[in-house]
N, C-alpha and C positions, 0 to 999 in steps of 0.2 A: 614558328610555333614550338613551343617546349613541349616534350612528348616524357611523361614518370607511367612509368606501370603500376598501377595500384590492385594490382593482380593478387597481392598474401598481402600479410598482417606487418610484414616488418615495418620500421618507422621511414618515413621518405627520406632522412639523413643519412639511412645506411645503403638503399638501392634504387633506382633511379625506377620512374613506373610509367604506365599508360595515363594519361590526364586530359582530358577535356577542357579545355578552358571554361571557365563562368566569370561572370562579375561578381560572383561572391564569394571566390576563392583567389588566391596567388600563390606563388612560391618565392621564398625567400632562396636563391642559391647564391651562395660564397665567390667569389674569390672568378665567377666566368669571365669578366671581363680586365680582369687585372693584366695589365702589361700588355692589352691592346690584343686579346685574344676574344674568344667568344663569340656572340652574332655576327659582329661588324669584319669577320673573316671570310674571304670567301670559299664557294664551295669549290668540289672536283676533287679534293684531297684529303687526307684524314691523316691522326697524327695517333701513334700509339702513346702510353702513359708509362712514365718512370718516375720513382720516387726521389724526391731531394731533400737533403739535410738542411733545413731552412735557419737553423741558427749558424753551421758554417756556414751558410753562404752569405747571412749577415756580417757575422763574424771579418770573413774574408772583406767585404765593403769598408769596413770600419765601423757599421752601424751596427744598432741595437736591433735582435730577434724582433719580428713584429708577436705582437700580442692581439692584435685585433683582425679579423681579417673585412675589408670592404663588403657591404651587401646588397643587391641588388633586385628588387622586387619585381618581378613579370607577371601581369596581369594579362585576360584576353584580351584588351585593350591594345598591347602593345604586341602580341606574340604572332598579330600576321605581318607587321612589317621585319620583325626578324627575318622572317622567314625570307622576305623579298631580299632584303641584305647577305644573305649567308642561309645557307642549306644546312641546318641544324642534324638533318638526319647523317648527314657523312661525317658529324661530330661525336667521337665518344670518349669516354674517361675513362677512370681506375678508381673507385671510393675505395676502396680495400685500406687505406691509412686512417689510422684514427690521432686526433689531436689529446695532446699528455694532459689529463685531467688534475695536474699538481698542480701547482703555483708554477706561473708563467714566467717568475721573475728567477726563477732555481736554471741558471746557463746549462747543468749538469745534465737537466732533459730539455730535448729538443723537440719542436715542431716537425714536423712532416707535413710539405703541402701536393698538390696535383698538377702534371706538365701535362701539355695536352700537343698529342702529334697528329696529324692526320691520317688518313687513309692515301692510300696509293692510287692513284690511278687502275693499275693491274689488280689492285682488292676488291674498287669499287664496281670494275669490269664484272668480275669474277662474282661479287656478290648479287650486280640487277641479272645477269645470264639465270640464276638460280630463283629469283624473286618472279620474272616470265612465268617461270616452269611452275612455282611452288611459293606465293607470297606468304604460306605459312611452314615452314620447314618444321619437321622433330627436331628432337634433342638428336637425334642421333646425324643427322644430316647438318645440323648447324657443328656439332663435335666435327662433323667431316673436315665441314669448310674453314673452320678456325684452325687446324692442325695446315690443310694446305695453303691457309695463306696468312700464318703466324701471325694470328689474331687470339685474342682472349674469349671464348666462349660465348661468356658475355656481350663482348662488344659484336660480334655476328645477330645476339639476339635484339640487341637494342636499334642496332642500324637497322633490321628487318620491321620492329614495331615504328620506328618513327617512317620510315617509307611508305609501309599502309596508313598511316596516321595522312602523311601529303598527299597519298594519290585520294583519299577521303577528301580530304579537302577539296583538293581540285575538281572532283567529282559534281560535292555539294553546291560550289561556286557553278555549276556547267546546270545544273538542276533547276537551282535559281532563276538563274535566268533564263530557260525555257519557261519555267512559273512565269515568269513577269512578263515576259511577249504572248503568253495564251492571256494572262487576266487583262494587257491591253489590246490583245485584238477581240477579249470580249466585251470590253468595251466599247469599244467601235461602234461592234454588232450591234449595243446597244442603242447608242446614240441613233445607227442607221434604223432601226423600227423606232426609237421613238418619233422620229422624223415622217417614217411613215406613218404613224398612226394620227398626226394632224391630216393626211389628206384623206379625206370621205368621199373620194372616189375608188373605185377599181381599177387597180392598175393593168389589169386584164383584158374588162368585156368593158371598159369605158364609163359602165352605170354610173349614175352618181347617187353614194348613202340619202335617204329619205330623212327628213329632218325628224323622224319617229325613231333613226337610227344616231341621232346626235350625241346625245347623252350619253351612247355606250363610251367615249373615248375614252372618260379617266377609267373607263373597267378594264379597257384596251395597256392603257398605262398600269393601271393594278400588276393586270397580268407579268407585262415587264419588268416589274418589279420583283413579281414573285420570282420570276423565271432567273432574275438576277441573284434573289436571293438562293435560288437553288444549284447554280453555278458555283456561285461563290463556296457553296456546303462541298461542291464536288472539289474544288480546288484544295480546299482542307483537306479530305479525303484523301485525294492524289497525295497531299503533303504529309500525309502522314505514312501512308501506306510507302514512300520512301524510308522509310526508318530512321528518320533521322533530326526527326523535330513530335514533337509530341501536338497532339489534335488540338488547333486553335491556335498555335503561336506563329506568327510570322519568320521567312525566311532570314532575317537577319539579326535577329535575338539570337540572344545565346545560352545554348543550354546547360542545366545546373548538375554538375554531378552527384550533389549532397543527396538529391532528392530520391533516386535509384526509382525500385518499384512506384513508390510512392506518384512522380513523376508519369507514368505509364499508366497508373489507376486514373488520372482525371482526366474528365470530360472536356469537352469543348466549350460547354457553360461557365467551369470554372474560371477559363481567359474571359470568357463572353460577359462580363460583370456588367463591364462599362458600357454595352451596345444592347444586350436585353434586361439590364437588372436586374439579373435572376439569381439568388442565391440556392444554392444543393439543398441544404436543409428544412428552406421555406418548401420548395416542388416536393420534398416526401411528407411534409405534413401535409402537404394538398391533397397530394394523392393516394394517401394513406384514408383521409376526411372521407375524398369521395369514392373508396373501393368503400368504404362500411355506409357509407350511404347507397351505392349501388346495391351493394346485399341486400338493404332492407326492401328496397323499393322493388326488388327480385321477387323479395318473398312474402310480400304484406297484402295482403285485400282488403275487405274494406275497413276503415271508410277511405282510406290512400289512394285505393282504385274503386272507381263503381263502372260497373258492366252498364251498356247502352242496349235498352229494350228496342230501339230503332234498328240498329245495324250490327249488334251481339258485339261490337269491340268497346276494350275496356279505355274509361278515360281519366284520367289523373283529375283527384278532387286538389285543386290549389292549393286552394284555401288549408287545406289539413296539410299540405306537403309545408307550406312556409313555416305553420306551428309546429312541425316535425324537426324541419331540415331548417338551422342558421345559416348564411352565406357563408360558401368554403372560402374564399378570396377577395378578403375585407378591403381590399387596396384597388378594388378596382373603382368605376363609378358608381352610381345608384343608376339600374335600368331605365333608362329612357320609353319615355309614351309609345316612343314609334317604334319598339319593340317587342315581340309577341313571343311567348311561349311553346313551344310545340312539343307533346311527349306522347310515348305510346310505348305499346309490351306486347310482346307476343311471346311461345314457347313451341318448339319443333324439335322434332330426334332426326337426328342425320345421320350418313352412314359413313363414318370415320374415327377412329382410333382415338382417343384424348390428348397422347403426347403430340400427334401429326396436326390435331387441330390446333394444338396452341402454338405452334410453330408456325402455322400457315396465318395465324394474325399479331405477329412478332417481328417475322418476315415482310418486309412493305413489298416485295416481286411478289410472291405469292398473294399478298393480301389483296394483290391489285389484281392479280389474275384471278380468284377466286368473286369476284364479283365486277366484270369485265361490265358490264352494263352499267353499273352505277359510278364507277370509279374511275373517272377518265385520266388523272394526273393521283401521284403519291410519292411519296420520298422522306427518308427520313431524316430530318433538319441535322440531327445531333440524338448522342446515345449519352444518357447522364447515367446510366448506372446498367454495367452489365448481366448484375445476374448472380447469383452464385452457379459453381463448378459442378460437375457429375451430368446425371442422370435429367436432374433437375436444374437446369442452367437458366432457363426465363424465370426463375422463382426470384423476385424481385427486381425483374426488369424493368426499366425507366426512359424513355423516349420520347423526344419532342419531333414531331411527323406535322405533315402537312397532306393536305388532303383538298379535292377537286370533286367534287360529286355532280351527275350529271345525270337529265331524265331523256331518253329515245326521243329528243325535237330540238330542235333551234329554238323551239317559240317559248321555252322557258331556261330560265338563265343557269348559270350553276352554283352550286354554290365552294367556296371558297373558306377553309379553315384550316387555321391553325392548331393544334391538341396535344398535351400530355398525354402517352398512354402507360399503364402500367399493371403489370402482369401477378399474380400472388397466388401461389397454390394454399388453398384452405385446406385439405385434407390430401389423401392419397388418390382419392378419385375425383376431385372437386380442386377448379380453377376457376380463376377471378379475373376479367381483363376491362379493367376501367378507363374511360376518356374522360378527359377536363381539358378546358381550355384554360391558359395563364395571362391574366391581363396585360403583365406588362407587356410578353414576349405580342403580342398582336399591335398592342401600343409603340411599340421597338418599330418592329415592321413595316406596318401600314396602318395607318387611321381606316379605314376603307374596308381591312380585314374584319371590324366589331361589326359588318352586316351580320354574322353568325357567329357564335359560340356557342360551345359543346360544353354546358352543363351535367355534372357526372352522368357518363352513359355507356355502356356494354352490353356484353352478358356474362354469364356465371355458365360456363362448361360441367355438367358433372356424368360420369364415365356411367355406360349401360354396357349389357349384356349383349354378346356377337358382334363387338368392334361399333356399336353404337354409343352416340350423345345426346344426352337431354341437354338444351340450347334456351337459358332462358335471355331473350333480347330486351334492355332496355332504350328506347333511342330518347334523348332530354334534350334539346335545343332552343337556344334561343335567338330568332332570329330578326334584324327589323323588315316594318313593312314595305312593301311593294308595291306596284303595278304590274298585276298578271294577265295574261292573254287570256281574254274570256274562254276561250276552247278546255283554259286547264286551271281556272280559279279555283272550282271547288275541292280538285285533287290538291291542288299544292295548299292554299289555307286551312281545309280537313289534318293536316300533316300525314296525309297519306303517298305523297311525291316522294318523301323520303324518311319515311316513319320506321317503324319497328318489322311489320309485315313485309315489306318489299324485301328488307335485309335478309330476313327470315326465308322467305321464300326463294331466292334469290342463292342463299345458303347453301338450302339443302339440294336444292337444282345441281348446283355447280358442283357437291359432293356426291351426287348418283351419279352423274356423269363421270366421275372420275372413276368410280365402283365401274361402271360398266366397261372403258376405256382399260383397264388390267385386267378385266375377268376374264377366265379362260374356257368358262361351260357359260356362255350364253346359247340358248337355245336355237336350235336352228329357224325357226318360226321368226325368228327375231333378228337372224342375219341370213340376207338372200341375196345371191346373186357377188359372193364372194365368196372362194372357197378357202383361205389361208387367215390365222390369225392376223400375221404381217400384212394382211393386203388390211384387213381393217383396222387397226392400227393407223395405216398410213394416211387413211381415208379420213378416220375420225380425224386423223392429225392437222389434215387439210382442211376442212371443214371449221374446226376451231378458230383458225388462221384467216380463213374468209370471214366468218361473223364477228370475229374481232375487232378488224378492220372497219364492219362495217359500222358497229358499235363507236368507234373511235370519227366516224364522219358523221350519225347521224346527232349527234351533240351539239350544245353548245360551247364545248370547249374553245380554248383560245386557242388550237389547233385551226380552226377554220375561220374565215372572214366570211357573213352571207350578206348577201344582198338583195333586198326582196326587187323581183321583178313584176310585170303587170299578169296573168295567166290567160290563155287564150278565152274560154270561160267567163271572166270575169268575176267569177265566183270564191274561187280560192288564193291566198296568199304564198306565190311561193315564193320561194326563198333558192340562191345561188352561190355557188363556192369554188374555185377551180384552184389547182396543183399542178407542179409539174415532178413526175419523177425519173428521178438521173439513175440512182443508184439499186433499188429498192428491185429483188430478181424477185419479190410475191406478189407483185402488179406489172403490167402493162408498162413500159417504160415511152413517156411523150407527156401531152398536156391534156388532163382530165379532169371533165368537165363535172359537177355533181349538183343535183337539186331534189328538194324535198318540199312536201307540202304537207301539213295538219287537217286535216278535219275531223267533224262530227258526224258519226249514223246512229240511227235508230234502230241497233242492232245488238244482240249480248256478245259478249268479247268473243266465250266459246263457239259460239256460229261462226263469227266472221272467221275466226283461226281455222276454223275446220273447210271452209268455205277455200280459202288462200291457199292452203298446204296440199291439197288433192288434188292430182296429177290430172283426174278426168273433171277437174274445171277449168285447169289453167286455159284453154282457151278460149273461156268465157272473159279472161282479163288481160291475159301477156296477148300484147300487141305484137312481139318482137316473133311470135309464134306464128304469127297469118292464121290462125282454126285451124293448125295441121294438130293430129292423132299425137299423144302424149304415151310413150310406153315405158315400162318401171327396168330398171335396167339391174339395180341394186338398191335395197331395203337395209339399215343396220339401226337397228334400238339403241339408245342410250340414255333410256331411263324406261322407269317403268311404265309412266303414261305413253301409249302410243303417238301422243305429238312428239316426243324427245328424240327424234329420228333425223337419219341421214340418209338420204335417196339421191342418187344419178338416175336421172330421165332422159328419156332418147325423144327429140321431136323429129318429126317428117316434115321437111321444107319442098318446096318445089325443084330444088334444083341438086341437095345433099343433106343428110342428116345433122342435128345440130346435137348435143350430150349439155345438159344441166346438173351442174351440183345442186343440192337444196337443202339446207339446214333450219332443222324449225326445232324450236324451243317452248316449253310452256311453262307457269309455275300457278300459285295462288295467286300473281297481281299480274301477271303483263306476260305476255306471247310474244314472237320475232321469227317470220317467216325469212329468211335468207338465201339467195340464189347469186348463178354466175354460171355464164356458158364458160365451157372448158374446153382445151384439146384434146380430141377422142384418142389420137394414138397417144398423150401422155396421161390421160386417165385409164388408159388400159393396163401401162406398166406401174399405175400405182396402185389397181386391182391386185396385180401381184405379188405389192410388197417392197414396191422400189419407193426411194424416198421421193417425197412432195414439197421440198423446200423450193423446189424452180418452177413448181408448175403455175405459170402466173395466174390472176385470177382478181376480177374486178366485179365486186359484190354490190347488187342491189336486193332490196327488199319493204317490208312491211314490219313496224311493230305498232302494238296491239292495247292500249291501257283500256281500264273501266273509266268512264267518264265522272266517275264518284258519287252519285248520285244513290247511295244505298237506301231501300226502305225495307218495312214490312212486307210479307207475303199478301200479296192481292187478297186472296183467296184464302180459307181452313180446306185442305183437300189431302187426298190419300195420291194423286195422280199428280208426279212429279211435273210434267209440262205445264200443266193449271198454277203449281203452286209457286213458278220461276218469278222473281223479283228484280231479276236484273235490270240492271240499267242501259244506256248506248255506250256505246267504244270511241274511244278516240284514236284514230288511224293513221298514220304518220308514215308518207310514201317517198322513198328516195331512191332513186335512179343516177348509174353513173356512166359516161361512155368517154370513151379515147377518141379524143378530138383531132388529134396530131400526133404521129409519131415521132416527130420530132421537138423537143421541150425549149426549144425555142420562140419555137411559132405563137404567135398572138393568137387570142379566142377570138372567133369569129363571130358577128350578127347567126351568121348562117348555125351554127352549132347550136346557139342561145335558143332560139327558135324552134331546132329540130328537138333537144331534149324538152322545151316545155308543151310542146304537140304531146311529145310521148306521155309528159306527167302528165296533163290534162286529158289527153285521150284515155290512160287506164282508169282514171279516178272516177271519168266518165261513164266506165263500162263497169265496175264498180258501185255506184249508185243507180245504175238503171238495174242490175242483176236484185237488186233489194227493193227496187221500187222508191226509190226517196231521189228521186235525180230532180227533182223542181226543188228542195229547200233541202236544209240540214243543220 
């Protein structure tokens, strides 16, 4: 490898510089391989440089002065087998001669050409001993070493740049090929689930899939897919964050030095041409189209929107939106019959700052954590536009993200999209964050992914008064039709499964909670039975971390395989999944077993929630209790509805006490009772304040939907209980226990049977508490 410093302005004929190879550069250098010098030399030795009278030594021959000198062109092409021949960095010269710019043919001036000596052994000693210590010496350290080993300055600086230049290389070559054995053992991995997702048994508990469960396998394939494509984003990632290839090119391309910043500004879309046809220009007209159609549809009523005298939520008149709104993305197909529309709006003030909010839906970690219930998988594909600088850095952000959205049950599927999202501050208090989906890039992908697209949707942030937000949501989706489990048809076809409300609510949940998790004067009424802020802290912290989890199992994420069993009962459908965990110190480590069942009551949400979360009913339902006495051990608020709370419970067993976490949540659409017995002596030292990342903990619970079913008020009445319209709940029970401690061990008949006693035993004692235990 030929190594020039292109460090100043001087021309490369007069100093020799740093150089990058590219294919779209070479250098032409003189005269290096004349008289069998040059690459094809080998290393170890290094020669100093003295000038010679090139016409006497013509002269002296007999022969005539040369006039021309030989040229040799090095491209990157050829500059690593150099290097394999000869060790170019223990080579240096003398330019310091310049050739007589007269006529060539006047004897009377002479040429001056370059001899080239090597280095010493004892120099090149002398100079890797110093290179260990210091691969970038001063001036002042490189003056040292050239005076003690009568060398030229110079050539101490040039032998040091081309040494980092090879140990670079050798590095990048060691890089490489770690890249290329993780992409084919992920490979592997891949082949080995796609392998498993032909068999429709469990490789567990034996079950075999129900042929009601057949169809899911290309979803099962989908997924792998996804999951490939999302490796593959990490692997770029990894390859970039090396510094040493720019985002999207391959390890064995080579990079351009012309290009400078320029090179560093693009995206991974602009390599990505050929595999999603996406060009930069087309995504900001898009996304530019649908932030001004987002605004409008923010801020227009009727006829755009008309309010429903039924059920007071607003519904999108079509018909005026398509005479409003032309298709943003002319290239895609004409919507398909078996395709439906789903849209809806809602507006909420939240308790959070403007810059921290637009950060938290910028951010794909936070964005996912910030609505844990809905969001089961996220990541962002690739960043097509960063932003400008300062203060204001998302002010024309651009991103192609992937998303997984998910409803508290197995028994409805999730959904699955790909989205442009893009960020624009309209004024100093007012922000814009718009989603579209881009045809090709779904078309690229997967065929399979056009179940759902995200038709312009967001909302418009604009800043209030005491660190408050006004949050207008639009959600626009379009998605095709299905087959839904009757328990949750009219929630998911209403588009209220995953509509504007849910987001909404869902929202502002998860930002009082974070309010209350920093506050430092919460009331005492409102935290009991801990005296230090650090103990509650660590509590809430734990807490989080259980219903997370639980969140993350009661889905139907491609995180889990279920498998519906028969129920003791008869009555209900449940469904099975089992894990093993090796490594994970937040659960129980062995083989864990989990099941969950759906039903119907004839009950308003807010009863049954109130009903579940009260200490002095749980032994009307927790089996695992025997009807021993339930006592409040610690109480901590974390919102301001008194459901939004974290309680440790003491039960009285027959034989020793038992300590329960219990985390319950509520919003506008759905509740989520969350429990796990704990270790009394390591829940005491995290009363105190001590960290709760070990305290294991294996989450069961309850969440809580309206069964959709909205109407009018019965009754005209002044007495709020008369004039209740609600509808039933839909209840959704999952239970999980450590079968084996060792993750070995196969699932037993025996385990399958004890936790569906359990499921069917609570569900049991739960419909008879209501009265509705003959039908549902």
């Amino acid at each position: 490898m030929v190594v020039v410093d292109m460090s100043n302005n001087h021309p490369p004929s007069h100093e020799t510089k740093d150089f990058f190879p590219s294919p779209a550069l070479s250098l032409s250098l003189a005269g290096i391989f004349r008289d069998g010098g040059g690459a094809g030399s080998s290393a170890g030795n290094m020669e100093t440089t003295e000038e010679v009278d090139e016409g006497s030594a013509a002269a002296s021959r007999g022969g005539r002065p040369r006039e021309e000198t030989s040229t040799v062109e090095i491209s990157s092409e050829n500059s690593e087998q150099m290097r394999s021949r000869g060790s170019d960095d223990d080579l240096e010269h003398d330019d310091t001669c310049n050739e007589d710019e007269e006529d060539p043919n006047n004897n009377s001036k002479k040429k001056k050409r370059k001899k080239y000596h090597r280095h010493t052994v004892q120099q090149i000693r002398e100079m890797e001993a110093l290179f260990k210590e210091s691969p970038h010496p001063d001036e002042k350290q490189r003056q040292q070493l050239s005076k003690q080993l009568g060398l030229h300055p110079r050539q101490v600086k040039f032998w040091f740049q081309n040494r980092r230049t090879q140990i670079k290389a050798i590095q990048e070559r060691h890089e490489n090929s770690l890249l290329k054995a993780e992409i084919e053992k992920l490979r592997e991995e891949n082949k080995g689930l796609r392998g498993t997702s032909k068999n429709p048994s469990c490789p567990n508990c034996g079950f075999a899939s129900s042929s009601n469960n057949a169809p899911t396998l290309p979803a099962e394939e989908q997924q792998l897919r996804i999951e490939n494509a999302r490796l593959r984003a990490e692997v770029e990632k990894l390859r970039a964050a090396l510094g040493k290839y720019p985002l999207g090119t391959s390890p064995n391309s080579s990079s351009s030095c012309s290009g400078g910043n320029d090179e560093e500004n693009k995206s991974a879309l602009d390599f990505y041409t050929g595999i999603f046809g996406l060009e930069k220009p087309r995504i900001m007209h898009i996304v530019n189209q649908a932030m001004e159609q987002l605004t409008k549809m923010a801020t227009s009523g009727e006829p755009l929107w008309i309010r429903s005298f039924e059920t007071g939520r607003e519904i999108l008149n079509y018909d005026e939106y398509t005479k409003e709104f032309p298709p943003i993305d002319k290239s895609g197909d004409v919507k398909s019959k078996r395709m439906c529309i789903e849209a809806s709006r809602d507006t909420g003030i939240v308790f959070m700052e403007l810059p921290r909010l637009v950060q938290t839906f910028m951010d794909v970690n936070q964005w996912r954590e910030m609505f844990p219930s809905m969001i089961s998988k996220a990541a962002t594909v690739d960043v097509i536009c960063n932003g400008t600088e300062g203060a204001n850095s998302w002010d024309g952000a651009v991103q192609l993200m992937f998303a997984e959205v998910q409803m508290l049950t197995p028994v409805v599927g999730t959904r699955e999209v790909y989205f442009v999202r893009y960020c624009k501050q309209m004024s100093a208090a007012q922000w814009g964050i718009v989603d579209v989906s881009v045809d090709k890039v779904e078309g690229s992908i997967d065929a399979s992914l056009l179940k759902c697209r995200k038709l312009p949707s967001g909302c418009i942030l604009q800043e209030q008064s005491n660190a408050h937000c006004k949050v207008t949501w639009v959600e626009h989706l379009e998605c095709q039709k299905s087959i839904v489990d009757s328990l949750y048809r009219v929630t998911v076809n209403s588009g209220q499964a995953f509509g504007a409300r849910r987001w909404m609510a869902t929202l502002q949940q998860q930002c009082e909670r974070l309010l209350f998790f920093m506050a430092t004067n919460i009331p005492t009424k409102d935290t009991t039975g801990v005296a230090t802020l650090a103990g509650r802290k660590s509590i809430l912290t734990l807490a989080q971390r259980m219903t997370w989890g639980f969140y993350r199992v009661l889905g139907a994420s491609s995180y889990n395989t279920w498998n519906k069993v028969p129920s003791k009962t008869g009555q209900e459908d449940i469904r099975m999944t089992s894990r093993r965990n090796l490594t994970d110190p937040g659960e129980p480590q062995g083989l864990i077993l989990c099941a969950v069942s759906s039903i119907w009551l004839p009950v308003s949400r807010n009863v049954l929630f109130d009903f579940l979360k009260d200490e002095n009913h749980r032994h009307e339902w927790d089996v695992m209790s025997n009807g021993g006495p339930v006592q409040s051990v610690a109480n901590l608020a974390k919102g301001q509805d008194k459901g939004n709370a974290v309680s440790i419970q003491a039960v009285k067993l027959r034989e020793n006490n038992m300590w329960i976490l219990q985390d319950t949540s509520t919003n506008a659409y759905e509740s989520a009772v969350v429990y796990a017995p704990v270790d009394i002596a390591g829940m005491q030292s995290v009363i105190t304040g001590c960290d709760s990342s070990n305290i294991a903990v294996l989450p069961s619970g309850f969440s809580i939907l309206p069964d959709g079913l909205e109407s009018r008020p019965f009754v005209i009445t002044s007495r709020p209980e008369d004039r209740s319209s609600e509808g039933g709940s839909l209840l959704t029970v999952a239970f999980q226990i450590l079968t084996s401690n060792s993750p070995t061990t196969k699932l037993s008949k025996e385990s399958v049977e004890s936790i569906n006693n359990l499921l069917s035993c609570t569900l049991h004692k739960i419909k008879t508490r209501f009265q509705c235990d003959n039908g549902y």
